[in-house]
ChimeraX commands (.cxc) that place a marker at each C-alpha (Angstrom):
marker #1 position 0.00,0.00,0.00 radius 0.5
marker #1 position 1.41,3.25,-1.09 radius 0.5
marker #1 position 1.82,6.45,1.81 radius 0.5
marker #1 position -0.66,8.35,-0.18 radius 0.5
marker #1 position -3.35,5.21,0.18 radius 0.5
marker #1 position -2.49,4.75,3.47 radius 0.5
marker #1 position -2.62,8.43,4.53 radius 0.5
marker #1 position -6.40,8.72,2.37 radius 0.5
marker #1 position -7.67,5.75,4.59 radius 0.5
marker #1 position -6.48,7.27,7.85 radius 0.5
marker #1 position -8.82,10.17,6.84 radius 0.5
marker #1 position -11.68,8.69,5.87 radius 0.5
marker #1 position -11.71,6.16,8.94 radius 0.5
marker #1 position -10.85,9.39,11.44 radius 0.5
marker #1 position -13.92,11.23,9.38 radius 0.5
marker #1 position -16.15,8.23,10.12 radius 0.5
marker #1 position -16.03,8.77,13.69 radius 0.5
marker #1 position -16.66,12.15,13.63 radius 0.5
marker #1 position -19.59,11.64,11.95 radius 0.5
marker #1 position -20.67,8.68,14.01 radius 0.5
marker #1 position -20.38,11.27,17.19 radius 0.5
marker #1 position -22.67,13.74,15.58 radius 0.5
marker #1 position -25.18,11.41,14.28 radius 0.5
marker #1 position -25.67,9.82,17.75 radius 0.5
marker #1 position -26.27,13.32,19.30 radius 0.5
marker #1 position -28.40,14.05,17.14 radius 0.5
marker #1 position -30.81,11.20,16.64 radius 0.5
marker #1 position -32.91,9.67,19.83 radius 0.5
marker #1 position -31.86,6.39,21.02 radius 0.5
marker #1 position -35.43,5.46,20.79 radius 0.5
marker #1 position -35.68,5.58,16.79 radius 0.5
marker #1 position -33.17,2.71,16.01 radius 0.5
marker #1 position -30.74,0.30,18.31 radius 0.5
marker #1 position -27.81,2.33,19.34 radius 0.5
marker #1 position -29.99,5.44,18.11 radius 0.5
marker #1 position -27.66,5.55,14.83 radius 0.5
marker #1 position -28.73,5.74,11.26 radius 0.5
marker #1 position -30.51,2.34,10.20 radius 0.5
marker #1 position -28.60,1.26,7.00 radius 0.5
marker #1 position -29.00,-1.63,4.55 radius 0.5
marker #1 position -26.44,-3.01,2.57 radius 0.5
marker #1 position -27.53,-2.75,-1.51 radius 0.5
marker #1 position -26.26,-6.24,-1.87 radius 0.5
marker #1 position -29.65,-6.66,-0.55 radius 0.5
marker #1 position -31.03,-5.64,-4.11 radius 0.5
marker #1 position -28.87,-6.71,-6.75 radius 0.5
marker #1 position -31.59,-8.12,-8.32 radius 0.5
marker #1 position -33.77,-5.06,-8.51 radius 0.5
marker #1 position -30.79,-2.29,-8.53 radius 0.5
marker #1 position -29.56,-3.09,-12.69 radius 0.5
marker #1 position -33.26,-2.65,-13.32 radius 0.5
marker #1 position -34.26,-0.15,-12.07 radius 0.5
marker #1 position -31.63,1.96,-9.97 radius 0.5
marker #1 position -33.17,5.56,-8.84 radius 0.5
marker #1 position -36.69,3.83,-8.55 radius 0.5
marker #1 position -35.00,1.57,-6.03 radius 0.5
marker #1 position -33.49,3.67,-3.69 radius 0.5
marker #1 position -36.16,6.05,-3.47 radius 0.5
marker #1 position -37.95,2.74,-1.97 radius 0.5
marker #1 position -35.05,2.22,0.22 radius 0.5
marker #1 position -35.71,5.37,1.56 radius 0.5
marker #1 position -39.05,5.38,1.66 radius 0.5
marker #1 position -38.23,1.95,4.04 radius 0.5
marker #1 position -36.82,4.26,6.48 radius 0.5
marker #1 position -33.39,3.69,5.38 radius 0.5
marker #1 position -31.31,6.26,5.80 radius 0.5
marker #1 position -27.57,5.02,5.36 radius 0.5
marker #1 position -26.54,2.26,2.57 radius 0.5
marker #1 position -23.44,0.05,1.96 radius 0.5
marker #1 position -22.37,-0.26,-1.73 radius 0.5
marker #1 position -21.87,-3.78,-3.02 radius 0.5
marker #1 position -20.83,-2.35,-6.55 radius 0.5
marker #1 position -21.63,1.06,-8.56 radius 0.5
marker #1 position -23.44,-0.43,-11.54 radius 0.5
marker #1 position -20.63,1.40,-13.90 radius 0.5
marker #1 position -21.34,4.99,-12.91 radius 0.5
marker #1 position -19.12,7.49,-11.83 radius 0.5
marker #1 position -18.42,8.58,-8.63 radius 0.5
marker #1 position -20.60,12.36,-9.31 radius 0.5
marker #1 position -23.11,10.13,-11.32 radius 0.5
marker #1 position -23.77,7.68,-8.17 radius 0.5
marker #1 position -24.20,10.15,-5.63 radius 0.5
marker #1 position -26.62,12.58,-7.19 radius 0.5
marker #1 position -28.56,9.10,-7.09 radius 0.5
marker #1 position -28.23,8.93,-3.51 radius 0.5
marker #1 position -28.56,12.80,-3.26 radius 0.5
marker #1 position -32.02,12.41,-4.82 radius 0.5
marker #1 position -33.02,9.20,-3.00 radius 0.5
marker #1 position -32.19,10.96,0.46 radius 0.5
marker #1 position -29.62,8.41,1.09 radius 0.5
marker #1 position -25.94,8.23,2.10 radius 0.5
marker #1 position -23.58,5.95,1.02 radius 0.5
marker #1 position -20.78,5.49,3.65 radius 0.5
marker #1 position -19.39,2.16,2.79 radius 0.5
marker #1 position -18.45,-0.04,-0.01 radius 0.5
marker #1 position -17.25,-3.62,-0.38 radius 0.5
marker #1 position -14.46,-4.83,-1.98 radius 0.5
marker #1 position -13.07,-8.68,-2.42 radius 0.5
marker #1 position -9.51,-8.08,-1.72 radius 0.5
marker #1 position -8.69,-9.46,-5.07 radius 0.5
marker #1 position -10.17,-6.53,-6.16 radius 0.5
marker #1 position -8.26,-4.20,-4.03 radius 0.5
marker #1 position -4.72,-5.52,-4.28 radius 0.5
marker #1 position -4.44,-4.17,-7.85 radius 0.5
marker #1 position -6.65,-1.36,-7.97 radius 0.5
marker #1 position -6.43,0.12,-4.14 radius 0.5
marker #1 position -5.38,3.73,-5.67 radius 0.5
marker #1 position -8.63,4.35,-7.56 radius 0.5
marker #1 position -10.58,2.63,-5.13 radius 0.5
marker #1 position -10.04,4.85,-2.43 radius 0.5
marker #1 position -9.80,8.10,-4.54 radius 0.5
marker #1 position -13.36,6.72,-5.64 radius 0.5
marker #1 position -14.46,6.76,-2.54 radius 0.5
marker #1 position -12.88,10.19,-1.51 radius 0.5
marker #1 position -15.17,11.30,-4.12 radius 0.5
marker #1 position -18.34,9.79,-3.05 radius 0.5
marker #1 position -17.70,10.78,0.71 radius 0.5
marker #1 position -17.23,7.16,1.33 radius 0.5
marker #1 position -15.99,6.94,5.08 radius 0.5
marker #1 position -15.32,3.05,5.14 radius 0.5
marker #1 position -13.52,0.95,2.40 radius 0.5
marker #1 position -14.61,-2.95,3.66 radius 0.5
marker #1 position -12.72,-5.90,2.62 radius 0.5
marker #1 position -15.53,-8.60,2.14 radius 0.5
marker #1 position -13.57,-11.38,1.24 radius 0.5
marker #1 position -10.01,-12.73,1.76 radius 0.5
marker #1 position -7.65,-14.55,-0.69 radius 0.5
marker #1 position -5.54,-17.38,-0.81 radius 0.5
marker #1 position -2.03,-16.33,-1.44 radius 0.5
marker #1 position -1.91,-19.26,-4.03 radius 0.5
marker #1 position -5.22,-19.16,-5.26 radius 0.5
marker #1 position -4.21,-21.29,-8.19 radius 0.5
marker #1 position -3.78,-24.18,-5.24 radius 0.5
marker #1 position -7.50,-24.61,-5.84 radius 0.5
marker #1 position -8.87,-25.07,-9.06 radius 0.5
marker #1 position -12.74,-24.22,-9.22 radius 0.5
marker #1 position -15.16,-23.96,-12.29 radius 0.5
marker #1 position -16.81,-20.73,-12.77 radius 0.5
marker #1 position -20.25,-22.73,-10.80 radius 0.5
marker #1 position -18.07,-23.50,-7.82 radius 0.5
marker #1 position -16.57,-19.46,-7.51 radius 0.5
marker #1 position -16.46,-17.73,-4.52 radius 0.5
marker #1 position -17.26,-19.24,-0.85 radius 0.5
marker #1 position -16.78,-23.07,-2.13 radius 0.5
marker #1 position -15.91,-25.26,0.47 radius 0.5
marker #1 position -12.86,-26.59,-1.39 radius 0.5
marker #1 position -11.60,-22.96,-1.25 radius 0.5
marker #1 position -12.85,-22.42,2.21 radius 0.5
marker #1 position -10.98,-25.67,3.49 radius 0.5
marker #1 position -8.03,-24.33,1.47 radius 0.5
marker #1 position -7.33,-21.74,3.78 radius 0.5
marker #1 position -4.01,-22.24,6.29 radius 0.5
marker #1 position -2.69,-20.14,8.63 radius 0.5
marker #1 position -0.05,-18.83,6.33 radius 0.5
marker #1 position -2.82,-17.73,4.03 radius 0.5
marker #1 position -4.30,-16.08,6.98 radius 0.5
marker #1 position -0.74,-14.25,7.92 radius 0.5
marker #1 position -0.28,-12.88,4.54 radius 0.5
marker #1 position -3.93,-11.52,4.31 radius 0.5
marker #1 position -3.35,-9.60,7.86 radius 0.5
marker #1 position -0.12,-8.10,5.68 radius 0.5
marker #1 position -2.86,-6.57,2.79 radius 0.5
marker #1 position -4.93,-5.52,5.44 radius 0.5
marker #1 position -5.15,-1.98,5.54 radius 0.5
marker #1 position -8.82,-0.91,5.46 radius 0.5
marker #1 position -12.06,-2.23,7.02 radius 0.5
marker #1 position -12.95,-5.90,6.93 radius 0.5
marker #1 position -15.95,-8.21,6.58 radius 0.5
marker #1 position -16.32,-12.01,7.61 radius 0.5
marker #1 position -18.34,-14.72,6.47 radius 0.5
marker #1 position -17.86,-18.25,8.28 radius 0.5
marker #1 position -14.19,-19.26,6.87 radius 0.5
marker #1 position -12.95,-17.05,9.74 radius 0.5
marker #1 position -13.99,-19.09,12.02 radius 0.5
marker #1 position -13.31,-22.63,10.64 radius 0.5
marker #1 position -10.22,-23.49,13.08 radius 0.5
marker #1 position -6.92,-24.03,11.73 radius 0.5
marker #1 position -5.28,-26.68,14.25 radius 0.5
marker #1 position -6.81,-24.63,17.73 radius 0.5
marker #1 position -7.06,-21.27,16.05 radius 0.5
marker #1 position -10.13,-19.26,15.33 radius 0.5
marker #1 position -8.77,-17.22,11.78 radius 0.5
marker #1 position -11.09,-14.61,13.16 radius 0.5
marker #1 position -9.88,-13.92,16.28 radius 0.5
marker #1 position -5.74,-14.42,14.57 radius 0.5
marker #1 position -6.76,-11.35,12.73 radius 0.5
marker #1 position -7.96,-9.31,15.66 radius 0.5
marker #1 position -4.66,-9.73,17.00 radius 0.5
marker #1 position -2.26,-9.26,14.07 radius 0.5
marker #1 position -3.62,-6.10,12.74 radius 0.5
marker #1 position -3.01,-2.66,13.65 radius 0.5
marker #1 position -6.08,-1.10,15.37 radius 0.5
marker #1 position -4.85,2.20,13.65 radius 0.5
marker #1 position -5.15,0.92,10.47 radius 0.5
marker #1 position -7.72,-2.38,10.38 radius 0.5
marker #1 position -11.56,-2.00,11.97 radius 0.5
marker #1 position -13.95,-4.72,11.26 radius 0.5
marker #1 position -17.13,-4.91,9.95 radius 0.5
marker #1 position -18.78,-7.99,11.89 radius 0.5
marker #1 position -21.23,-9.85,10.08 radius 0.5
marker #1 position -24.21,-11.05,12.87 radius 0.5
marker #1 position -25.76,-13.37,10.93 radius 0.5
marker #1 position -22.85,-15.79,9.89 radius 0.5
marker #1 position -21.03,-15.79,13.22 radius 0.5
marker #1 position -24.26,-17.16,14.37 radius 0.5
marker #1 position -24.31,-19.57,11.72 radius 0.5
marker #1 position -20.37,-20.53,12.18 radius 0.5
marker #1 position -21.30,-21.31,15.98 radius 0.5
marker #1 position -20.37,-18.49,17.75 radius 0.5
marker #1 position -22.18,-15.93,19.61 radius 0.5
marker #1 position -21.62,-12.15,18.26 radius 0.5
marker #1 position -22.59,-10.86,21.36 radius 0.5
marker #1 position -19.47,-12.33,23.16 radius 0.5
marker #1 position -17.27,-11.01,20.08 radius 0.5
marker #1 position -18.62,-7.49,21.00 radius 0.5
marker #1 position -17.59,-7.67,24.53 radius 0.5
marker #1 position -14.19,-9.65,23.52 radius 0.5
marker #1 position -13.05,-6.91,21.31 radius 0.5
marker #1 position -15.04,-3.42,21.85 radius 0.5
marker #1 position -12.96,-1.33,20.34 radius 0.5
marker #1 position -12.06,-3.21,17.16 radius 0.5
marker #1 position -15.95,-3.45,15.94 radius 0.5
marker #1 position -16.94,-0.78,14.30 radius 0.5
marker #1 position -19.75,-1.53,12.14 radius 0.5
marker #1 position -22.59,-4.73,12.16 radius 0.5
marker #1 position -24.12,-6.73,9.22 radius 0.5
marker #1 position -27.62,-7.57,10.83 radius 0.5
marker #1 position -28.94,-10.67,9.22 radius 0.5
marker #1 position -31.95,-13.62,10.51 radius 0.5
marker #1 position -31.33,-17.06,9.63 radius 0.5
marker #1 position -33.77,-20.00,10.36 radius 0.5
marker #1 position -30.73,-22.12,12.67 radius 0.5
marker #1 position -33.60,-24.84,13.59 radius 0.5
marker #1 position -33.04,-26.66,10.14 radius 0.5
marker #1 position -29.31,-27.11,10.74 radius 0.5
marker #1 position -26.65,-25.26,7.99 radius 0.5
marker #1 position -26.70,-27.24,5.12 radius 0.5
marker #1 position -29.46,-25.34,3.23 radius 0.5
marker #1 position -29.01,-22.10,4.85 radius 0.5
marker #1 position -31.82,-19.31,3.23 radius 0.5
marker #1 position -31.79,-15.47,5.38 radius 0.5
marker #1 position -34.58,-14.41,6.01 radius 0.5
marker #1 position -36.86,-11.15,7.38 radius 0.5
marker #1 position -35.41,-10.45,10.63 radius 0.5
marker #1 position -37.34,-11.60,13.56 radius 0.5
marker #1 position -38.40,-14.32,11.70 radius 0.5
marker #1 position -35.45,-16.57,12.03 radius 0.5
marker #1 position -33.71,-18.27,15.53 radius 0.5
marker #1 position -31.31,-15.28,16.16 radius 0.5
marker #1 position -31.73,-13.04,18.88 radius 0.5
marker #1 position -30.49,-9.82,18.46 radius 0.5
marker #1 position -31.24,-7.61,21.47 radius 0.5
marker #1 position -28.26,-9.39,23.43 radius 0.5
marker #1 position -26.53,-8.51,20.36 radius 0.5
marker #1 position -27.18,-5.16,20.51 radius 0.5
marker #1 position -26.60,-5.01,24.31 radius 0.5
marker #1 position -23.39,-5.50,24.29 radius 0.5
marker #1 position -23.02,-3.10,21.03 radius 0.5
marker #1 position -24.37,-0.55,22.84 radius 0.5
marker #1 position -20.83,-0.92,25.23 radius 0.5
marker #1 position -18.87,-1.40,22.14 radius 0.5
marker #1 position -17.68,1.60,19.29 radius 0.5
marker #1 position -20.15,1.08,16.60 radius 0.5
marker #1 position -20.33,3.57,13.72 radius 0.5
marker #1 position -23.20,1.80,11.62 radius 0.5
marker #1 position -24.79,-0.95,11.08 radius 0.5
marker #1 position -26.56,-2.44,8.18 radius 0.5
marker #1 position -29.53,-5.01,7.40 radius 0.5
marker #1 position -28.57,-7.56,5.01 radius 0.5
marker #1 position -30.96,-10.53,3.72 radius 0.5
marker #1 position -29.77,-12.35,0.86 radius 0.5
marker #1 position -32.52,-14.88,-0.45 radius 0.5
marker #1 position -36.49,-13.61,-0.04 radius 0.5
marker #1 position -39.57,-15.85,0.29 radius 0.5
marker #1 position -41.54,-12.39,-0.85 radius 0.5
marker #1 position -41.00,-9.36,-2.96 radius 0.5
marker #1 position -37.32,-7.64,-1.54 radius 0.5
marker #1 position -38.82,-4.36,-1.39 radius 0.5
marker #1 position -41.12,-5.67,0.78 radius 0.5
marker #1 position -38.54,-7.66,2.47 radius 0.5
marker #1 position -36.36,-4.90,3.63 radius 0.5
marker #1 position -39.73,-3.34,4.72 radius 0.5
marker #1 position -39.75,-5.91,7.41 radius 0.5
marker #1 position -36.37,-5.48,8.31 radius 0.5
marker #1 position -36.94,-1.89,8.84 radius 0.5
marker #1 position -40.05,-2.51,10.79 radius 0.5
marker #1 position -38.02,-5.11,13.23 radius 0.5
marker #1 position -35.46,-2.63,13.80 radius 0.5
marker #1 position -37.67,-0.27,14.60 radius 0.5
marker #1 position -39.46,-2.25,17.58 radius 0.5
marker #1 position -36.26,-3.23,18.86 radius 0.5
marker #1 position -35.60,-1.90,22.19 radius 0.5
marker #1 position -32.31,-2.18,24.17 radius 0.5
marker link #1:1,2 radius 0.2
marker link #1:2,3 radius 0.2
marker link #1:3,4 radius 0.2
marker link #1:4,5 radius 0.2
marker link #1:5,6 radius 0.2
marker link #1:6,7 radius 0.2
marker link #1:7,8 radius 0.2
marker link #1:8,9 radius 0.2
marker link #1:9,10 radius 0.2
marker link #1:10,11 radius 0.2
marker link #1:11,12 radius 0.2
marker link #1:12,13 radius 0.2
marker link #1:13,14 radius 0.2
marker link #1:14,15 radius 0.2
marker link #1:15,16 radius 0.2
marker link #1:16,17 radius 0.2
marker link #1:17,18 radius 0.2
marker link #1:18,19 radius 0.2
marker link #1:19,20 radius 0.2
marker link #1:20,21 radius 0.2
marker link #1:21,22 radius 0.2
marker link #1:22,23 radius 0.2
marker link #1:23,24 radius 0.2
marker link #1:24,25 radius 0.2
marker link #1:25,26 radius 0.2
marker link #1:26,27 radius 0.2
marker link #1:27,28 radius 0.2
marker link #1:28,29 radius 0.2
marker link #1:29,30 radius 0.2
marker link #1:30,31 radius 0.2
marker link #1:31,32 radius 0.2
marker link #1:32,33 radius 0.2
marker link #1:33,34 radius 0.2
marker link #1:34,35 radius 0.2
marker link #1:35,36 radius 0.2
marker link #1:36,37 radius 0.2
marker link #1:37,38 radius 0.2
marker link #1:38,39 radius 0.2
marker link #1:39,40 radius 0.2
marker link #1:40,41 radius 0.2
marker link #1:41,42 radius 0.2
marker link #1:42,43 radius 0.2
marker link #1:43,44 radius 0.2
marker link #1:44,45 radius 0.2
marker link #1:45,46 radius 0.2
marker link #1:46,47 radius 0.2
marker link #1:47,48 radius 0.2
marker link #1:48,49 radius 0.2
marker link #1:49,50 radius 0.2
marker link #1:50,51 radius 0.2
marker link #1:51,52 radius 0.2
marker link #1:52,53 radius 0.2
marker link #1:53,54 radius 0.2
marker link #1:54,55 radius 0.2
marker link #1:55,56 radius 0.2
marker link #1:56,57 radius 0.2
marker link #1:57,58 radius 0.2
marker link #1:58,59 radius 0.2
marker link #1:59,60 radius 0.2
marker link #1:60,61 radius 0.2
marker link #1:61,62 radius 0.2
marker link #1:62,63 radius 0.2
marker link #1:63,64 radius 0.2
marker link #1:64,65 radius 0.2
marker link #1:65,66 radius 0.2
marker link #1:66,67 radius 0.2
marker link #1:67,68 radius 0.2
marker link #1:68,69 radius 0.2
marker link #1:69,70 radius 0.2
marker link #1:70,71 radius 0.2
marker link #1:71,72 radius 0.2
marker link #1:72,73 radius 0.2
marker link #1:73,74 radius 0.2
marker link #1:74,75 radius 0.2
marker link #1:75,76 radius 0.2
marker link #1:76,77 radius 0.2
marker link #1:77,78 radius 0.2
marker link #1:78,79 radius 0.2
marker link #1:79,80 radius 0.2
marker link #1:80,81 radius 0.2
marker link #1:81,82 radius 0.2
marker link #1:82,83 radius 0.2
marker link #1:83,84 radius 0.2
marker link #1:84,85 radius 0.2
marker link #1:85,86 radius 0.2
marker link #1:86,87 radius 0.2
marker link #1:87,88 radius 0.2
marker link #1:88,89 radius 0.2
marker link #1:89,90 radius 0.2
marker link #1:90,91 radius 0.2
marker link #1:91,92 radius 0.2
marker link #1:92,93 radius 0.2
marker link #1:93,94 radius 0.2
marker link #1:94,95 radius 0.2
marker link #1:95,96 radius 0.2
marker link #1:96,97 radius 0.2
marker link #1:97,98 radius 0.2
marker link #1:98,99 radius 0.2
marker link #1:99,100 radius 0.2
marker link #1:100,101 radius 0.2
marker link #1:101,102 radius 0.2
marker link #1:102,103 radius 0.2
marker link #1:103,104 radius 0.2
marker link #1:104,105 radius 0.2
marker link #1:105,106 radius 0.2
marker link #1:106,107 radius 0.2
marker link #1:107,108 radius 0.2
marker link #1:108,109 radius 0.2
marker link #1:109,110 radius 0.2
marker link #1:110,111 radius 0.2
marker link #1:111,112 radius 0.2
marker link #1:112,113 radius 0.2
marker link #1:113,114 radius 0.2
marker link #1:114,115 radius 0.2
marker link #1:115,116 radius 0.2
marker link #1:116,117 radius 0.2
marker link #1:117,118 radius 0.2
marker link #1:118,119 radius 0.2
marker link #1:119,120 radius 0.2
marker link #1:120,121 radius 0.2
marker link #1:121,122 radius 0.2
marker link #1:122,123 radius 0.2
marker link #1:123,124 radius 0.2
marker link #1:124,125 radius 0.2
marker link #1:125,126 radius 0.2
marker link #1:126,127 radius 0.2
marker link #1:127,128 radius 0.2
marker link #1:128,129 radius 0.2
marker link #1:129,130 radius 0.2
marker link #1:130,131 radius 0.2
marker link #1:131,132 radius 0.2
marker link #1:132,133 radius 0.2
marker link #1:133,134 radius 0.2
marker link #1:134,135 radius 0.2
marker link #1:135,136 radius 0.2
marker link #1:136,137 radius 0.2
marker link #1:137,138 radius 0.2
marker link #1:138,139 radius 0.2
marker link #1:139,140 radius 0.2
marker link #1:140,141 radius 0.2
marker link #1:141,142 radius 0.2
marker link #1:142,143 radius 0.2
marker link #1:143,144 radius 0.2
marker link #1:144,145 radius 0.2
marker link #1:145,146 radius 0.2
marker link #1:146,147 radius 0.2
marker link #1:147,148 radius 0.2
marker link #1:148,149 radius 0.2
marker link #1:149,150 radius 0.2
marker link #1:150,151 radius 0.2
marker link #1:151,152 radius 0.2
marker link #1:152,153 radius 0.2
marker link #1:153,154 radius 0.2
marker link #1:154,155 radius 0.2
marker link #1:155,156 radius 0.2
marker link #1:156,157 radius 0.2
marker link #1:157,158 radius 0.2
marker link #1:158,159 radius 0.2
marker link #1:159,160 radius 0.2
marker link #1:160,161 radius 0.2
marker link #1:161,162 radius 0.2
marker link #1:162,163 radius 0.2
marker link #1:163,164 radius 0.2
marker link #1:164,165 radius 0.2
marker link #1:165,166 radius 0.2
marker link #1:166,167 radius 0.2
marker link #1:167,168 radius 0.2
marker link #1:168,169 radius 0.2
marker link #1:169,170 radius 0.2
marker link #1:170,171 radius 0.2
marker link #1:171,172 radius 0.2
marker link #1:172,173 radius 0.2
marker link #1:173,174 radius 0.2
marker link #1:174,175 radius 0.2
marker link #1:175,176 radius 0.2
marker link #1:176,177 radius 0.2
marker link #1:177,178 radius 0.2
marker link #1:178,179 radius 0.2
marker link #1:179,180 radius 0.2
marker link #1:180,181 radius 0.2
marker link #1:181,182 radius 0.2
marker link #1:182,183 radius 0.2
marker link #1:183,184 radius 0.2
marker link #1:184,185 radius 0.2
marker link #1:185,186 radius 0.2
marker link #1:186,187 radius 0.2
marker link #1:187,188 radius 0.2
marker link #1:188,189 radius 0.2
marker link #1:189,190 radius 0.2
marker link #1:190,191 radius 0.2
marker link #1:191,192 radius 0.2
marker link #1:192,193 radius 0.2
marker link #1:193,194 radius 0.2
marker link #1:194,195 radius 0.2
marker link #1:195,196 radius 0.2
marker link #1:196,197 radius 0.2
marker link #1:197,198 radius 0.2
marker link #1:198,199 radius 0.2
marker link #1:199,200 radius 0.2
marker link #1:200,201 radius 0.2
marker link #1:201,202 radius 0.2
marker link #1:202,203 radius 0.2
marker link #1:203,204 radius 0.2
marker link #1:204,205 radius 0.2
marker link #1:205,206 radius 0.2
marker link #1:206,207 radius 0.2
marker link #1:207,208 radius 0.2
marker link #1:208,209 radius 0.2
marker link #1:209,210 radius 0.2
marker link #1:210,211 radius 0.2
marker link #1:211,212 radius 0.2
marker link #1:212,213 radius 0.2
marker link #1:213,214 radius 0.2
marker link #1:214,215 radius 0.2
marker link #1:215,216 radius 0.2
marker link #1:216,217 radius 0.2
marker link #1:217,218 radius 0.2
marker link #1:218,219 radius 0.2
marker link #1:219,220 radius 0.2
marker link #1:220,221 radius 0.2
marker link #1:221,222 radius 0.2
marker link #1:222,223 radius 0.2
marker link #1:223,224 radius 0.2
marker link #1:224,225 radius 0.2
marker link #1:225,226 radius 0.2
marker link #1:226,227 radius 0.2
marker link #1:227,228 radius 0.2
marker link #1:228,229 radius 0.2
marker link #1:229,230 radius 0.2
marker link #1:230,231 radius 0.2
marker link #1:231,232 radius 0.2
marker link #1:232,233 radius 0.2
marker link #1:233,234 radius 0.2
marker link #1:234,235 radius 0.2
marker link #1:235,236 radius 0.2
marker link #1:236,237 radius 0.2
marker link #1:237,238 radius 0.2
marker link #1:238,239 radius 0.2
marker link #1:239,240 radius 0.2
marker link #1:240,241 radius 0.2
marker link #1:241,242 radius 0.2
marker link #1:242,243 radius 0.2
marker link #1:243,244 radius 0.2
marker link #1:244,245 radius 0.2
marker link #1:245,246 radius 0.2
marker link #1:246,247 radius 0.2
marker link #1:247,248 radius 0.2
marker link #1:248,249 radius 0.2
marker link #1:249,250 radius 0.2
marker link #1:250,251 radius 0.2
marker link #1:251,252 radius 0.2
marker link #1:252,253 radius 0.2
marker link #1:253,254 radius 0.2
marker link #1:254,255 radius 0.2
marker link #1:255,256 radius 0.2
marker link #1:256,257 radius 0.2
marker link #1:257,258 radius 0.2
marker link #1:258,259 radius 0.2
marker link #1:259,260 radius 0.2
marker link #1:260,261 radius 0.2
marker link #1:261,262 radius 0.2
marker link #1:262,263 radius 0.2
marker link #1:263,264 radius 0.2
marker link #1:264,265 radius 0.2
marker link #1:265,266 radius 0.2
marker link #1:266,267 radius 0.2
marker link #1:267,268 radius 0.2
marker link #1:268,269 radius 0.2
marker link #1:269,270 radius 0.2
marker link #1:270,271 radius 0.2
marker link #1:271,272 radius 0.2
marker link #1:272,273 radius 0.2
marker link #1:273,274 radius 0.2
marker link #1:274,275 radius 0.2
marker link #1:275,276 radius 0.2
marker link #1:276,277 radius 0.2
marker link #1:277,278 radius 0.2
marker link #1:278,279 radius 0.2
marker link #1:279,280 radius 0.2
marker link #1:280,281 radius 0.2
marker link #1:281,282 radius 0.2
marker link #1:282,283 radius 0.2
marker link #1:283,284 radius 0.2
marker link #1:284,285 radius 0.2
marker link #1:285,286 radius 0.2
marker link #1:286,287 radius 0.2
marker link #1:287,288 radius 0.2
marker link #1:288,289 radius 0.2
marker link #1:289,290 radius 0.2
marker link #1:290,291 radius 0.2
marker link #1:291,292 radius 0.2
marker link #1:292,293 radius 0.2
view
């Protein structure tokens, strides 16, 4: 990572906790959990987004959303994106990244997001260092368990080394290598300065670990949460999210012990629907709303 990347990150992590500050003032602990901005993360949408983009996030705001989490910019410029969120009432204060992605290109990335008024860059997804030790067909891409397996504790070391933004788990963090928890070896190899982590609710839950004790474990590392349901009662191997509230995860403990911890934002997430998205992340609001801690 050049000086100039690292320096740009510095400032737009110091400028997200300025504006976490200010947003807590000034909205009631009543109207959300942690009375902070309830966001949703656009991955969310992908379906609806390509089709039709402005229409979409004016429903996302019209949800009660008032903060969103890029999962990709649909081709458009930075300007071009947010007068979209301009005119949907929206903010966009995150974006997601696979590292892959933001080895090569980490440069524009962040001066992309210095123009959008991005405050978090999140890595959602490690690499191997090898990745051609695991040969995949286009079907098997992405979280396969061949790759997941794949992963050592070398692998791990060298992605703490790339580490220099936000980052995002799924489960492989947590499959042990020998006694280690991956997750908890990159807590304590990365520089607090430089590293804050995005922790994903629902799939710590579904890796067999409980988020709330993360929270307490490591306050200040935790800045942001992915708030997902899943239905745990029919075991993992044909996991579907769904509406929150509707699954077996309980989130005001969750948000209990958030409440002690340094969260910025947080953001709803459901991946697969049973009904109509829109209406979906209507639900999601709704749960969020009613949640007292």
């Amino acid at each position: 990572m050049t000086t100039t990347s690292r320096r740009t990150f510095l400032k737009l992590a110091s400028a997200a906790s300025v504006a976490a500050v200010a947003f807590r003032d000034a909205i009631p602990l009543a109207a959300n959990p942690l009375g902070l901005p309830l966001g949703l993360q656009l991955y969310s949408l992908r379906e609806l987004l390509p089709k039709d983009f402005d229409g979409t996030l004016k429903a996302v705001a019209a949800a009660g959303y008032q903060d969103v989490e890029a999962a990709g910019f649909y081709a458009m410029s930075a300007q071009e994106f947010k007068q979209a969120m301009d005119a949907a009432g929206l903010r966009c204060v995150s974006a997601h990244y696979p590292l892959s992605m933001l080895q090569p290109q980490l440069d524009s990335i962040l001066d992309y997001a210095k123009q959008l008024g991005l405050q978090y860059v999140v890595c959602s997804s490690p690499s191997l260092q090898d990745p051609s030790r695991v040969k995949l067909s286009p079907k098997e891409s992405g979280y396969h368990e061949a790759w997941v397996q794949a992963f050592t504790l070398d692998d791990w070391k060298w992605n703490v080394q790339q580490l220099h933004f936000g980052y995002h788990n799924h489960t492989t963090e947590f499959r042990k290598v020998g006694n280690r928890v991956p997750y908890d070896e990159l807590m304590r190899l990365t520089d607090p300065d430089l590293v804050t982590f995005e922790m994903d609710c629902g799939w710590v839950a579904v890796a067999g670990y409980n988020p709330a004790q993360y929270l307490e474990k490591y306050p200040t590392r935790i800045s942001m949460l992915h708030v997902k349901d899943f239905d745990l009662k029919k075991g993992t191997a044909h996991l579907q999210s769904t509406e929150l509230g509707r699954g077996t995860i309980d989130y005001r403990p969750i948000f209990e012990a958030a409440k002690k911890a340094r969260i910025t934002h947080y953001f709803v997430e459901q991946e697969e629907f049973d009904i109509p998205p829109l209406e979906a992340i209507k639900a999601d609001a709704q749960y969020m709303r009613n949640l007292k801690v």
